[in-house]
Legacy VTK file of the C-alpha trace (Angstrom):
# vtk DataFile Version 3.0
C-alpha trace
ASCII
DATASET POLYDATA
POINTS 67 float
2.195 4.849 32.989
4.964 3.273 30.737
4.560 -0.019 32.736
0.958 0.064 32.640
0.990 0.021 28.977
3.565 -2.711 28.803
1.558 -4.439 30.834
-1.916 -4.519 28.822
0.334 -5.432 25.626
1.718 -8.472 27.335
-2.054 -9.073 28.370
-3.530 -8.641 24.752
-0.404 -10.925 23.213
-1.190 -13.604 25.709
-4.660 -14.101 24.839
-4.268 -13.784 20.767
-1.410 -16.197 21.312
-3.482 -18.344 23.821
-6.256 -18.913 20.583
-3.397 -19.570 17.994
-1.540 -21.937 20.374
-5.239 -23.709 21.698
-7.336 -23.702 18.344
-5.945 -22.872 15.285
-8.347 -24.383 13.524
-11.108 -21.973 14.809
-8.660 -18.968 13.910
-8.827 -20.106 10.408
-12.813 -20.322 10.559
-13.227 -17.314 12.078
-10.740 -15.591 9.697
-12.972 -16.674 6.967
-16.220 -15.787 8.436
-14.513 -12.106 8.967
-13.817 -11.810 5.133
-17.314 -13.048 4.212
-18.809 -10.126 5.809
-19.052 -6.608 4.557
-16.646 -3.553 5.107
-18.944 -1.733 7.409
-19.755 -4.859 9.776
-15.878 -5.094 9.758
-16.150 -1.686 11.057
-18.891 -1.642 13.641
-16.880 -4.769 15.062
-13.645 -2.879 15.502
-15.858 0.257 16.595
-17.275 -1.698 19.488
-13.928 -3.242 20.726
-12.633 -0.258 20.778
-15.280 1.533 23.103
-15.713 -2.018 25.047
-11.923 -0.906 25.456
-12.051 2.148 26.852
-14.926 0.946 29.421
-12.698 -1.456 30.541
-10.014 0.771 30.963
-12.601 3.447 33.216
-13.911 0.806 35.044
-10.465 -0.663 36.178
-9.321 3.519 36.882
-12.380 3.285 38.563
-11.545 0.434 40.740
-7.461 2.076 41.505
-5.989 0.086 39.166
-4.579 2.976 36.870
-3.320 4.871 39.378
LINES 1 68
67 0 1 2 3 4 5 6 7 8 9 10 11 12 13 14 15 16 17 18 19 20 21 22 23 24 25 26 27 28 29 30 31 32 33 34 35 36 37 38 39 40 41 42 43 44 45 46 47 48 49 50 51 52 53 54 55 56 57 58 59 60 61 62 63 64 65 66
């Protein structure tokens, strides 16, 4: 279980460090965009990568890959 989480926070740390390393630019933009729009659209954002999280995560135990 340990390794398994180690393993999807070297996963997550690759890709945000893939888009800082590939287009920092963009990062900036999108930064910017983020703070132009309103609390609760900041919210429902981080609501639905959370769930899109977790359906990830039962559709790979689904497949065997969580043990």
């Amino acid at each position: 279980m340990l390794g398994t989480l180690f393993l999807a926070l070297g996963l997550v740390l690759i890709v945000e460090g893939l888009a800082y390393v590939l287009a920092p630019s963009l990062v900036e933009r999108m930064l910017e965009a983020l703070r132009m729009l309103p609390e609760a659209a900041r919210r429902q954002i981080g609501a639905l990568a959370i769930v899109s999280g977790l359906i990830l995560l039962w559709i790979a135990h689904a497949l065997g890959a969580l043990g």
